[in-house]
N, C-alpha and C positions, 0 to 999 in steps of 0.2 A: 493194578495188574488186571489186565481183562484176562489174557489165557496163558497158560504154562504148561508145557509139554517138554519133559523131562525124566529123568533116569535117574537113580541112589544105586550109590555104592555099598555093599554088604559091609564093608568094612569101618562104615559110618557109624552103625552101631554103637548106640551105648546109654547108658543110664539117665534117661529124662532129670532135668532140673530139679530137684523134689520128690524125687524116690526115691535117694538113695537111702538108707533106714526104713523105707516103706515099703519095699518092693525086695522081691529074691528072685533072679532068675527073667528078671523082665529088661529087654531093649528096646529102645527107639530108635527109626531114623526119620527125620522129616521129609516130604517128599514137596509138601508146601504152606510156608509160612512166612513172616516179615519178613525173612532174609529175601524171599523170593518178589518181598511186595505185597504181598497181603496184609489186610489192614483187621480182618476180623475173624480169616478162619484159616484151620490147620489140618494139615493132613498129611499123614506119616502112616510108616509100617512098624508093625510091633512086635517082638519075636518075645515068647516065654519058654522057656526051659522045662522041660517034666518036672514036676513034681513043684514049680513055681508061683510065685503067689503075687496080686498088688492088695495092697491092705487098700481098705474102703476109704470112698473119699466122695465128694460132692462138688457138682460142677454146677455152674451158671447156665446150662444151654443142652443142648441134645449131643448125643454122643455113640457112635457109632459103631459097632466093632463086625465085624469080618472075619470067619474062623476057615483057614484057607487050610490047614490043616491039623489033624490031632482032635481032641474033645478040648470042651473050655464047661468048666463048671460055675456057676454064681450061685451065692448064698444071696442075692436080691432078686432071683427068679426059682422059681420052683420047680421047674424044670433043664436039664442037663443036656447039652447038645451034643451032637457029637457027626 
């Protein structure tokens, strides 16, 4: 895949592979990954619900997050954005 220029559907939404029991209130929809051709990276839109949670977890590589609207709090930073 060199490039993809593309659109999601709101309606795509839904429960990431492996959150279910670890997450309340959290969606995903892909925007890009293997389906698309991509071999090593992803990229999706994440919608959380008020008062919503993902339990902690650890990843192999850098990880990105985008707060396009609302606060997001983490207990791995000391600081609360908003």
């Amino acid at each position: 895949m060199r490039y993809h220029v593309g659109t999601f559907d709101p309606v795509h939404f839904a429960v990431p592979h492996g959150h279910a029991g670890r997450s309340h209130g959290y969606e995903r929809v892909a925007v890009i990954d293997h389906a698309h051709g991509s071999v090593h990276m992803g990229v999706g839109i994440s919608r959380l619900q008020p008062g919503g949670r993902v339990d902690a977890c650890v990843h192999a590589n850098e990880r990105g997050i985008y707060v396009l609207e609302g606060e997001l709090r983490s207990e791995e930073h000391t600081s609360e954005l908003q």
